[in-house]
C-alpha atoms as a printed R data frame, in Angstrom:
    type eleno elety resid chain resno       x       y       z
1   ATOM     1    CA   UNK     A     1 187.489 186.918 100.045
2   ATOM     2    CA   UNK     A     2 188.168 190.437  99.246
3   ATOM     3    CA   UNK     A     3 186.588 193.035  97.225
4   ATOM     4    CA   UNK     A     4 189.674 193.961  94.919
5   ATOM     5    CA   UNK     A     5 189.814 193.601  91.221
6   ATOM     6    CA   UNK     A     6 188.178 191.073  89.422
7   ATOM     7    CA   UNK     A     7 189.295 189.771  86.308
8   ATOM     8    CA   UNK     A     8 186.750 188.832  83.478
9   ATOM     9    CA   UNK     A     9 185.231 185.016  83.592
10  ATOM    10    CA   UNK     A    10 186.631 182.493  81.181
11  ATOM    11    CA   UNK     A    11 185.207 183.243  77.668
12  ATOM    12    CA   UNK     A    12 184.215 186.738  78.230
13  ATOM    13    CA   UNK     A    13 185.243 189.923  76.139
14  ATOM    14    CA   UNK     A    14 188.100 191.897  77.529
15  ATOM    15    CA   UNK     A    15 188.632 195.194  79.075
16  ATOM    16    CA   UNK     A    16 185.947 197.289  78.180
17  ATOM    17    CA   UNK     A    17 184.210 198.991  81.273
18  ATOM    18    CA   UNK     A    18 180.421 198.615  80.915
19  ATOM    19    CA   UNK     A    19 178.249 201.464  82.930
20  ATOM    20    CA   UNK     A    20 176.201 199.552  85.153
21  ATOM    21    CA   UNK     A    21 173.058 201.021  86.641
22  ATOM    22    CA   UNK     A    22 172.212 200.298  90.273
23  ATOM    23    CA   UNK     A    23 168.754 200.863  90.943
24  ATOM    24    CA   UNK     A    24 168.816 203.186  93.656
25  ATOM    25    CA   UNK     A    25 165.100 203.541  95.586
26  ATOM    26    CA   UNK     A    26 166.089 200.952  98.370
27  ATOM    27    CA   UNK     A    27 168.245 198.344  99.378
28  ATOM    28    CA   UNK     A    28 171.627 197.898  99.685
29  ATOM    29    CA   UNK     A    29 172.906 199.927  96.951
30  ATOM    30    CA   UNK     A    30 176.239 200.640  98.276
31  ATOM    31    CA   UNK     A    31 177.185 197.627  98.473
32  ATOM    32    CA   UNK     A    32 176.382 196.827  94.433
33  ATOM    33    CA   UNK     A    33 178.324 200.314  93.516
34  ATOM    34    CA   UNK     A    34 181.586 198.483  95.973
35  ATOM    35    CA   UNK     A    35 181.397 195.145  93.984
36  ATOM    36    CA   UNK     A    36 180.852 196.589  90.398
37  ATOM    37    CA   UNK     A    37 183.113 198.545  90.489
38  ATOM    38    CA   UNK     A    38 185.698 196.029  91.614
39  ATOM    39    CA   UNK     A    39 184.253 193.204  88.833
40  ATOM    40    CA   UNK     A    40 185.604 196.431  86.837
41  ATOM    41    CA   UNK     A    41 182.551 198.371  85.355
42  ATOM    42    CA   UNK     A    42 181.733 201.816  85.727
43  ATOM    43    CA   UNK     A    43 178.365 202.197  88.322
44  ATOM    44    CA   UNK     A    44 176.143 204.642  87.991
45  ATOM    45    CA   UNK     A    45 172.849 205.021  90.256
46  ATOM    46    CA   UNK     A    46 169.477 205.295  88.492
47  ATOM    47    CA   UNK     A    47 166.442 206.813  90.026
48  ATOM    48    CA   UNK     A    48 164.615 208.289  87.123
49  ATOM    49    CA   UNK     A    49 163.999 207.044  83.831
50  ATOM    50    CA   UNK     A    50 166.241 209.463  82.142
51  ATOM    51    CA   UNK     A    51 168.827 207.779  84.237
52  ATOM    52    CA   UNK     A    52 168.633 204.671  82.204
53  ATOM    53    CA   UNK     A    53 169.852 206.478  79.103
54  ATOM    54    CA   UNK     A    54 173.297 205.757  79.973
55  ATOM    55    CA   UNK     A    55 173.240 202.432  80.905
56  ATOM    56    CA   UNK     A    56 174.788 199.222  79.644
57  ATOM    57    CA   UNK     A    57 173.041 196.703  82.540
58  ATOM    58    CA   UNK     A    58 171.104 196.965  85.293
59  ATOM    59    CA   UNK     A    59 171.047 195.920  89.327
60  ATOM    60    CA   UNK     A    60 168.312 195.331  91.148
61  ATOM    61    CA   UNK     A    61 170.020 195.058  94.433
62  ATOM    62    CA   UNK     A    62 168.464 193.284  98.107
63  ATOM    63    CA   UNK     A    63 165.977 195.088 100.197
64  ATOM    64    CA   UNK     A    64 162.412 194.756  99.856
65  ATOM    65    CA   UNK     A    65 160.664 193.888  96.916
66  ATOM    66    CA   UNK     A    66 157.372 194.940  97.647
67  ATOM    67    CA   UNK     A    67 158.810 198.365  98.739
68  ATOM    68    CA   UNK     A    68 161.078 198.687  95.422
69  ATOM    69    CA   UNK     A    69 157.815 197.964  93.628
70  ATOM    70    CA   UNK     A    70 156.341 200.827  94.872
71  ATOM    71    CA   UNK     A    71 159.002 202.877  94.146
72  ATOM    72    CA   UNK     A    72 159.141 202.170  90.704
73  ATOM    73    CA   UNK     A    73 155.792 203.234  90.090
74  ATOM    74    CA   UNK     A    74 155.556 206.358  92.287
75  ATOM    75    CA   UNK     A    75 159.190 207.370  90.184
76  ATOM    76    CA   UNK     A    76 157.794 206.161  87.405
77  ATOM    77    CA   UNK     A    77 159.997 203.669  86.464
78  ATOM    78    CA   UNK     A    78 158.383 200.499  86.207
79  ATOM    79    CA   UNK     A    79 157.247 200.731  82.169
80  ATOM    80    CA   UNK     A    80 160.603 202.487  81.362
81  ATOM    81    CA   UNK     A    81 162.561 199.796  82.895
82  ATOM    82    CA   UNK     A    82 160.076 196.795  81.636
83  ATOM    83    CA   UNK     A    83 160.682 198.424  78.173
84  ATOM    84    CA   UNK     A    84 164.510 198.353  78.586
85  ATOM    85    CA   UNK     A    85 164.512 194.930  80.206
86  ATOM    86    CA   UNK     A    86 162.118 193.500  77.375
87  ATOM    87    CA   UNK     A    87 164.652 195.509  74.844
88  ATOM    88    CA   UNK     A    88 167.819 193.000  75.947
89  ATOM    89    CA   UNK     A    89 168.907 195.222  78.798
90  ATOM    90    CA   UNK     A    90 170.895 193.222  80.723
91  ATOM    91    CA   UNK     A    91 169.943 192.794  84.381
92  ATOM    92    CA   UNK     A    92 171.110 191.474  87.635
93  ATOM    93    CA   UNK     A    93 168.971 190.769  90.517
94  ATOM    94    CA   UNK     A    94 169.948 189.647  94.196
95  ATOM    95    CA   UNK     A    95 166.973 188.766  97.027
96  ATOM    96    CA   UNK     A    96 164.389 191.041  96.191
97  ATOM    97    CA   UNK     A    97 165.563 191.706  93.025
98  ATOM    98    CA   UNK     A    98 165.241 188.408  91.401
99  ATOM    99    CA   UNK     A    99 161.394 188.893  93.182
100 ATOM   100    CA   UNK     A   100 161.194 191.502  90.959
101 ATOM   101    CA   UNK     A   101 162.671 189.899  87.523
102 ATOM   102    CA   UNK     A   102 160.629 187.128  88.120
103 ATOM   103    CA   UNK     A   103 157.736 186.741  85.591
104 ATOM   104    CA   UNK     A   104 155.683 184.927  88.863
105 ATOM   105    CA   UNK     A   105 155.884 185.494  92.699
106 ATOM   106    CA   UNK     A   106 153.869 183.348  95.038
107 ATOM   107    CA   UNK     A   107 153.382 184.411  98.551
108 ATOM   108    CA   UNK     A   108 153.588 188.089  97.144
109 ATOM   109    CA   UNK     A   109 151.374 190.795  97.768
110 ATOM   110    CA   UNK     A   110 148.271 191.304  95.460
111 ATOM   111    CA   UNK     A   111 149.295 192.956  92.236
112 ATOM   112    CA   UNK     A   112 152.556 193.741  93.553
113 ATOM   113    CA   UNK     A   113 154.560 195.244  90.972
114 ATOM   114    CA   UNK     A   114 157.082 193.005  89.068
115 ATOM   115    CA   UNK     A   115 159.540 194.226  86.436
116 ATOM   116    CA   UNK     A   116 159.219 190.516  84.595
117 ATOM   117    CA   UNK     A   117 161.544 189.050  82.690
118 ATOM   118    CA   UNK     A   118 162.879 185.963  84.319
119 ATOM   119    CA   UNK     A   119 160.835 182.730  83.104
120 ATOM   120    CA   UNK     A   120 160.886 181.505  86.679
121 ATOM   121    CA   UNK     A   121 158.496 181.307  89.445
122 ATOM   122    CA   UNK     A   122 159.392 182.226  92.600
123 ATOM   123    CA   UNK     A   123 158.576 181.946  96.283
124 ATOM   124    CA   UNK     A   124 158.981 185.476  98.540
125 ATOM   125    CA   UNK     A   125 160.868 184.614 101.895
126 ATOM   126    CA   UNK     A   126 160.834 181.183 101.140
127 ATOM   127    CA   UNK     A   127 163.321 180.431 103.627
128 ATOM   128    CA   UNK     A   128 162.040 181.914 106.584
129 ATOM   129    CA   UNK     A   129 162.095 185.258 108.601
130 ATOM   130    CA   UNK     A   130 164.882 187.587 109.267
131 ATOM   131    CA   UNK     A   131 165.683 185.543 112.428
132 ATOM   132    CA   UNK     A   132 165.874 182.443 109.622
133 ATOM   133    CA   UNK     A   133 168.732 183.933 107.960
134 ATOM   134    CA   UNK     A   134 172.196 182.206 107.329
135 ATOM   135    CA   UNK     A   135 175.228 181.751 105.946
136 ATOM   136    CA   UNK     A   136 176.338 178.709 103.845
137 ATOM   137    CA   UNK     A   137 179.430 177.962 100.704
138 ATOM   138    CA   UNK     A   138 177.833 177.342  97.447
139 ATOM   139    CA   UNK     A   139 179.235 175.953  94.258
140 ATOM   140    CA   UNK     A   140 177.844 178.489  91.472
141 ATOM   141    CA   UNK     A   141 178.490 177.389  88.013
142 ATOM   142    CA   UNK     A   142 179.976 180.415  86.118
143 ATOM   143    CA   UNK     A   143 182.097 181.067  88.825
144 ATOM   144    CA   UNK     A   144 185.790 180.002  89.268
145 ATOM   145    CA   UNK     A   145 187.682 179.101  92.231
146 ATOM   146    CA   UNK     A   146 186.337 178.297  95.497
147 ATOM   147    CA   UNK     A   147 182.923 178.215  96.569
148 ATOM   148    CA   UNK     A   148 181.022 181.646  96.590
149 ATOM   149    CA   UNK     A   149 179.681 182.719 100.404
150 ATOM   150    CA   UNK     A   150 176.053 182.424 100.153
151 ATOM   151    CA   UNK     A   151 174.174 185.117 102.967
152 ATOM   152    CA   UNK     A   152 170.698 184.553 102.734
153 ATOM   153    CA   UNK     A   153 168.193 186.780 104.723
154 ATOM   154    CA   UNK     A   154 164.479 186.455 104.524
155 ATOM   155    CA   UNK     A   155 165.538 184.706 100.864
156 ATOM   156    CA   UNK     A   156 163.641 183.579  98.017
157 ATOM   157    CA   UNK     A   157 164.218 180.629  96.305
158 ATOM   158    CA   UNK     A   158 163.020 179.514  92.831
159 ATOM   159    CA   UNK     A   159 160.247 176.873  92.475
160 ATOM   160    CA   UNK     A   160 159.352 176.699  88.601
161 ATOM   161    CA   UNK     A   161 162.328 176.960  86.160
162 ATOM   162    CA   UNK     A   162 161.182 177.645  82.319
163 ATOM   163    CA   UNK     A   163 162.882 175.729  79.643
164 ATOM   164    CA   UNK     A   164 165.455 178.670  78.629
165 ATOM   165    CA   UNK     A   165 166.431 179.300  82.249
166 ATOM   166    CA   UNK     A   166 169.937 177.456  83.564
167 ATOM   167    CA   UNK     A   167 169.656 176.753  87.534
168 ATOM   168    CA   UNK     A   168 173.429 178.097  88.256
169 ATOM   169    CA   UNK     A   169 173.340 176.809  92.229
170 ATOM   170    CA   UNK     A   170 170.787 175.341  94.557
171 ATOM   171    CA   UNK     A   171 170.919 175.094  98.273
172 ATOM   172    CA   UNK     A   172 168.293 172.766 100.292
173 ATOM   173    CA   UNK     A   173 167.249 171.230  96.789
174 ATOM   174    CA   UNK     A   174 166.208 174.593  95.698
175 ATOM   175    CA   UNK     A   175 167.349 177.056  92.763
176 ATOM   176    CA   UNK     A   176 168.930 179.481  94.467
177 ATOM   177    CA   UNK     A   177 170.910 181.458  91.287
178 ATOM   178    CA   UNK     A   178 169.424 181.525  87.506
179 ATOM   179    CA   UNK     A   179 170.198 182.730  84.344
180 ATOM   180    CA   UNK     A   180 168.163 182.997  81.526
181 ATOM   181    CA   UNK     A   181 169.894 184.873  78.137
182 ATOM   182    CA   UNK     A   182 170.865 188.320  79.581
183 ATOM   183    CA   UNK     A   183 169.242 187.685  82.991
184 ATOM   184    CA   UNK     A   184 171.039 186.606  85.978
185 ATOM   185    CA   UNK     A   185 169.553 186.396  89.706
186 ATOM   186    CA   UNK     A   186 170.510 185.004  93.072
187 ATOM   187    CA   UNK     A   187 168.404 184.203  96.440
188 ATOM   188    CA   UNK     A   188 171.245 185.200  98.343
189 ATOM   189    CA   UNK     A   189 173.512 188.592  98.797
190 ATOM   190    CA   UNK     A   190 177.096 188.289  96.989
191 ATOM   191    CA   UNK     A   191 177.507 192.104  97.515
192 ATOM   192    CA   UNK     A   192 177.859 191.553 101.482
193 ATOM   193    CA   UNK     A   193 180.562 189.493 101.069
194 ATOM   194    CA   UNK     A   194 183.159 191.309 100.078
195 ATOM   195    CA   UNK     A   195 183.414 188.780  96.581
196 ATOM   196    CA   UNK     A   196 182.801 190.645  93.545
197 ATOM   197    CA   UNK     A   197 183.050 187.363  91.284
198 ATOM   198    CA   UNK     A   198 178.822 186.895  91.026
199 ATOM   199    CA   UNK     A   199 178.901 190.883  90.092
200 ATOM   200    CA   UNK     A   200 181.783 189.760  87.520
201 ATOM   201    CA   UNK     A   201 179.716 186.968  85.722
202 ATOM   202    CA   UNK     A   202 177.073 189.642  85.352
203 ATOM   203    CA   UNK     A   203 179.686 192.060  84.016
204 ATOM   204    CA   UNK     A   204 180.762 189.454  82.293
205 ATOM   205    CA   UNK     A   205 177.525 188.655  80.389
206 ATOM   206    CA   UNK     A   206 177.132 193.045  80.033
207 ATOM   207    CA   UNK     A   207 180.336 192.725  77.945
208 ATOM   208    CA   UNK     A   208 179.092 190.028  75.467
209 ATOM   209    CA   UNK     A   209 175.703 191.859  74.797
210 ATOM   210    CA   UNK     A   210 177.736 194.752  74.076
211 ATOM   211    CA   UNK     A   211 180.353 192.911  72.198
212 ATOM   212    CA   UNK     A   212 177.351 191.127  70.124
213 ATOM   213    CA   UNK     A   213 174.930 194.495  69.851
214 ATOM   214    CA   UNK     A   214 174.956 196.063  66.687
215 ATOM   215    CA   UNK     A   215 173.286 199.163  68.059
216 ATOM   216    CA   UNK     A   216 174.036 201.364  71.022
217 ATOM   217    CA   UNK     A   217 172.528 199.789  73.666
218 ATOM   218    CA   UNK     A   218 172.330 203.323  75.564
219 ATOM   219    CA   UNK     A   219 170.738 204.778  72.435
220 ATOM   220    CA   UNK     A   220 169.079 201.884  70.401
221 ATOM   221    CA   UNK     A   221 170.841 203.687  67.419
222 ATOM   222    CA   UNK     A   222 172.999 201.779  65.214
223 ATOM   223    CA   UNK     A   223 176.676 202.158  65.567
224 ATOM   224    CA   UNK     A   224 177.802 205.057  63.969
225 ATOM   225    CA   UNK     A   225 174.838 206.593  63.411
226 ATOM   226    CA   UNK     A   226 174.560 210.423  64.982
227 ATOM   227    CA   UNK     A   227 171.501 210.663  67.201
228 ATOM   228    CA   UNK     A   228 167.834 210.982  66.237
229 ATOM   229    CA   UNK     A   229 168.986 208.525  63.545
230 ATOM   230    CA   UNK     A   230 171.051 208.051  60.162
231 ATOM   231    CA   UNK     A   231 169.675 211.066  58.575
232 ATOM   232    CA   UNK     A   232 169.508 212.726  61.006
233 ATOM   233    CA   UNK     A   233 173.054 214.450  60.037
234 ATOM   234    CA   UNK     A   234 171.816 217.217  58.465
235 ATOM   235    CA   UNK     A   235 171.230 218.282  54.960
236 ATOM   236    CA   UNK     A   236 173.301 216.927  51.736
């Protein structure tokens, strides 16, 4: 499967081009910035909280979650983006980033930092060491076509689901992508792959919260509105 353009999922708005944030401490961010842009959304990288002004959604991409934990707190990011997150921001989290959405980690370190958000509980590495890692074809509902290659490396899988969260694929018996309203994570690494149609359900879902917001989601003003407010304008 290659990386070029992917159309919109059944049901989803049309052309507009989100700006998609890729959290950018560590991980493989490159390879989130390759398949956004080809699910046809504009990324940008955020490191700061100021760089979440912009934004539309959110990636938390692979790496390690205990390290991208720290890094959110020594950038000071971790409040901003919990704020944002428990504001609607849409977010998107593969590997260590569904660690990190996850409301509940077992196997974690102590009071590692999580950014919350998913009603799921999840186990860290829960398939095994780096020499544990595979490949495998997955059916992931959302997702048209044929099945979506699955790489897993030192993965999580999910091992409480809340009542609002929708299991999207398992693998071994376990939840291995979820959604939950605006949230969407995976175990496994869709951004190695080359297939940007996981990134494109996420775009997917940016597009209806933008579609469906009836403020700026970058500004938290209503439409129309100039900044710092409606009367902010001037005098009358």
């Amino acid at each position: 499967m290659t990386a070029g353009p992917v159309g919109p999922p059944d049901g989803a708005p049309g052309p507009v081009e989100p700006v998609v944030g890729v959290l950018a401490l560590q991980g493989d961010v490159r390879e989130h910035v390759r398949a956004l842009t080809a699910a046809g959304a504009r990324p940008v990288l955020v490191r700061t909280a100021a760089d979440l002004d912009g934004v539309d959604g959110l990636v938390v991409p692979g790496g390690e979650s205990t390290a991208i934990g720290r890094l959110l707190g020594v950038s000071d990011l971790l409040e901003p983006l919990r704020a944002r997150l428990a504001g609607g921001l849409p977010a998107y989290g593969s590997c260590a980033g569904m660690v990190l959405l996850a409301d509940e980690v077992v196997d974690g370190l102590p009071g590692q930092p999580l950014l919350h958000g998913l009603d799921v509980t999840v186990r860290r590495n829960a398939f095994g060491r780096q020499v544990d890692s595979f490949e495998t074809d997955l059916a992931v509902d959302g997702v048209e076509g044929e099945q979506v290659h699955a790489v897993f490396i030192r993965a999580p899988w999910v091992e409480r689901v809340g009542p609002g969260v929708e299991v999207l694929a398992r693998e071994g018996g376990h939840p291995v992508a979820v959604r939950q309203g605006r949230l969407l994570a995976t175990s496994f690494h869709p951004e190695l792959t080359g297939d940007a149609r996981v990134h494109a359900l996420f775009v997917g879902m940016v597009r209806r919260t933008l579609a469906a917001t009836p403020t700026d989601p970058r500004t938290g003003i209503p439409a129309g509105d100039p900044p710092g407010g409606p009367d902010a304008g001037g005098a009358t």
